[in-house]
VEXNU-824132 format. One line per 2 residues: number of its first residue (from 1); their letters; for each residue y, x, z of N, C-alpha, C, O. Coordinates in steps of 0.02 Angstrom, whole numbers, plus 50000, padded with zeros to 5 digits. Example, Ala and Ser with C-alpha at 12.3 -4.5 7.8 and 13.67 -1.06 7.14 Angstrom:
1) AS) 49716:50660:50390:49775:50615:50390:49835:50660:50390:49834:50712:50423; 49888:50642:50354:49947:50684:50357:50002:50645:50394:50057:50670:50402
This chain:
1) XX) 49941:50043:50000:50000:50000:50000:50062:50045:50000:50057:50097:50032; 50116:50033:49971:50164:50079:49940:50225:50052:50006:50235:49994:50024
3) XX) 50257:50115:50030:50314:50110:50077:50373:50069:50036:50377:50074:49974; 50415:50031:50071:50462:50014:50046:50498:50038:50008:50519:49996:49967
5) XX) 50528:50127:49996:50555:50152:49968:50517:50193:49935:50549:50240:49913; 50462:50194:49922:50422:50217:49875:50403:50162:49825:50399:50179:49766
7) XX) 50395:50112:49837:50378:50070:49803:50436:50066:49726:50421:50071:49667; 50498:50057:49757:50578:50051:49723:50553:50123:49674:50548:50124:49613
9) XX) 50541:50182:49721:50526:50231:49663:50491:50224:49605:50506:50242:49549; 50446:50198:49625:50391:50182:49559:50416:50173:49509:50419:50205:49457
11) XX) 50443:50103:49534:50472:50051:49496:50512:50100:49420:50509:50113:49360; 50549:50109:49486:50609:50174:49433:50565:50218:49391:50581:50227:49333
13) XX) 50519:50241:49412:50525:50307:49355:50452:50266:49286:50429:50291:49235; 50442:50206:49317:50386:50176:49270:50469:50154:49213:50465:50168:49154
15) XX) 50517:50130:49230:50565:50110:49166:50608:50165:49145:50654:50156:49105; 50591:50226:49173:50605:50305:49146:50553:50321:49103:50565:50354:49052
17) XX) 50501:50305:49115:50434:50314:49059:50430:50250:49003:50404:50257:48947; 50451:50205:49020:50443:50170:48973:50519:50165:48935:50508:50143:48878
19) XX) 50568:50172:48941:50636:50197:48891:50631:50278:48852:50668:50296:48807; 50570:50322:48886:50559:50388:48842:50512:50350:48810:50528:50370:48754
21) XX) 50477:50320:48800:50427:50292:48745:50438:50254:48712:50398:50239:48667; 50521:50210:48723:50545:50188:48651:50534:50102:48665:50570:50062:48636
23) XX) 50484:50082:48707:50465:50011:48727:50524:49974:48702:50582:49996:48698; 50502:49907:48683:50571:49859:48697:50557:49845:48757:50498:49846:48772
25) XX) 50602:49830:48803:50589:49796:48868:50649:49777:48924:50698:49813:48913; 50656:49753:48954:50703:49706:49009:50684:49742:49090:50631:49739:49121
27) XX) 50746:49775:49108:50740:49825:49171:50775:49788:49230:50796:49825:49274; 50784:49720:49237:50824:49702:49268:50733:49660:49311:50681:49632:49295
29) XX) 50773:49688:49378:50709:49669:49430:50646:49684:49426:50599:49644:49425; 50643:49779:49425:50560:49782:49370:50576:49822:49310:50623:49862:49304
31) XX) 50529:49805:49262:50523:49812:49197:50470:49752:49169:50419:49736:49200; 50485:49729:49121:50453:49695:49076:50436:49745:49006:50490:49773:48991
33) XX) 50402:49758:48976:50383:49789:48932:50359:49739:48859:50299:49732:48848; 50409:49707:48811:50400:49661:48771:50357:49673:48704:50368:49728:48678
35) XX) 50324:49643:48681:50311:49653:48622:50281:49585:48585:50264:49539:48622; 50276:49576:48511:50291:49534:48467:50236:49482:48490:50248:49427:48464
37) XX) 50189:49483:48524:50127:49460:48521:50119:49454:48618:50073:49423:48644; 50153:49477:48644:50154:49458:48717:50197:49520:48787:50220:49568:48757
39) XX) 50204:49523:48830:50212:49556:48879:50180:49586:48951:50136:49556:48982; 50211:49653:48973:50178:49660:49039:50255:49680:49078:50311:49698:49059
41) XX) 50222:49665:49145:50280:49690:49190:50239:49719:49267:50185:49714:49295; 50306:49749:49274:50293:49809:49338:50357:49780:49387:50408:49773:49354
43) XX) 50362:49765:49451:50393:49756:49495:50388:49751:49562:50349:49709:49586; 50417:49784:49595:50419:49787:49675:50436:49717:49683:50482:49689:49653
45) XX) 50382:49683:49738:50398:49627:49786:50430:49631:49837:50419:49675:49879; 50491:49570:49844:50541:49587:49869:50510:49571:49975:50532:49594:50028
47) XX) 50464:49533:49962:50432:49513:50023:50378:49543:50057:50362:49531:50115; 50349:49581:50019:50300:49609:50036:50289:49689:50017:50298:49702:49958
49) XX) 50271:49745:50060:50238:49799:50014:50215:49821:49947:50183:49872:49959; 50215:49815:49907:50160:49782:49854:50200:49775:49783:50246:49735:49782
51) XX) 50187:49809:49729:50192:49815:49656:50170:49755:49628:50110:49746:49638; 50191:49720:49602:50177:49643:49564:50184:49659:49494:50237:49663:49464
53) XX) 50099:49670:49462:50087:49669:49390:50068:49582:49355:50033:49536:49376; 50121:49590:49280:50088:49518:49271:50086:49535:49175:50121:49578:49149
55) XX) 50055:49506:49153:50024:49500:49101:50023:49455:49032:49991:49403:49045; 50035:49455:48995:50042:49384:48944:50014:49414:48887:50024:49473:48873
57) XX) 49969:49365:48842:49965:49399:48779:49954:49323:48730:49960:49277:48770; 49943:49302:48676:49936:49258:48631:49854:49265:48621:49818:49228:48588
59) XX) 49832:49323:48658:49730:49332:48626:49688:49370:48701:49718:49413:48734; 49641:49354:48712:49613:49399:48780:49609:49481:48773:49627:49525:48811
61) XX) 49568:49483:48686:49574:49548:48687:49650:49604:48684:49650:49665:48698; 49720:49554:48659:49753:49571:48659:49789:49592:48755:49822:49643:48766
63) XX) 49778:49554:48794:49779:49534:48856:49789:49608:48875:49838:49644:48883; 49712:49616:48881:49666:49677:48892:49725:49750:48887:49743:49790:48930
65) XX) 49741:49744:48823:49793:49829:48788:49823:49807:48816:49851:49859:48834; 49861:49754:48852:49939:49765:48861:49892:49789:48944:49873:49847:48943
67) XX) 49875:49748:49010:49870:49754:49035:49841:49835:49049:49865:49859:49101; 49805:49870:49022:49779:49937:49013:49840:49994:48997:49841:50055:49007
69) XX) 49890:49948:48969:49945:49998:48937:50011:49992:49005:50045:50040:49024; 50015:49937:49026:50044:49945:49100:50022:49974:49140:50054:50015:49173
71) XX) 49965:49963:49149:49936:49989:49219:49930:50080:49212:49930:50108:49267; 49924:50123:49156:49938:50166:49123:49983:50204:49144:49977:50260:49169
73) XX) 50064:50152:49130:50126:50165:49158:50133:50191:49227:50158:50242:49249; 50101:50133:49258:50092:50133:49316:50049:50212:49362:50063:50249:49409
75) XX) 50007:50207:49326:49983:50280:49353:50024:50329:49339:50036:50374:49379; 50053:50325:49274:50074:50404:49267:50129:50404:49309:50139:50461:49329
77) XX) 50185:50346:49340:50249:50346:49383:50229:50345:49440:50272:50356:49482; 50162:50333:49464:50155:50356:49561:50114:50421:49539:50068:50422:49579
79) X) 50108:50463:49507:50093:50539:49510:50144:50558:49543:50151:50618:49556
């Protein structure tokens, strides 16, 4: 479970990794990471400890890449 101010870190350097990779995406509360066919997002909960991943796609297998391609993010910004 991620400290309060570690958590905020994450946050940050996952929309430092995802603006060097060019993403379209929405940094306001988080990151949303957009694309033509669906989205993922990364955000500190404001109530709890805890990174809140969420997911959208138009296909399951599509689901799958986005969710794999956040969570990705996600690792390489709590290194």
């Amino acid at each position: 479970m991620p400290s309060e101010e570690k958590k905020f870190a994450t946050v940050k350097k996952a929309i430092e990794i995802c603006r060097q990779r060019g993403y379209e995406m929405v940094d306001v509360d988080g990151v949303r990471v957009i694309f033509p066919d669906g989205w993922g997002l990364i955000r500190a909960s404001n109530t709890q400890p805890i990174l809140v991943l969420r997911y959208e796609a138009k296909t399951e297998p599509r689901l799958k890449e986005i969710q794999k391609l956040i969570e990705g993010v996600l690792e390489e910004a709590q290194k």
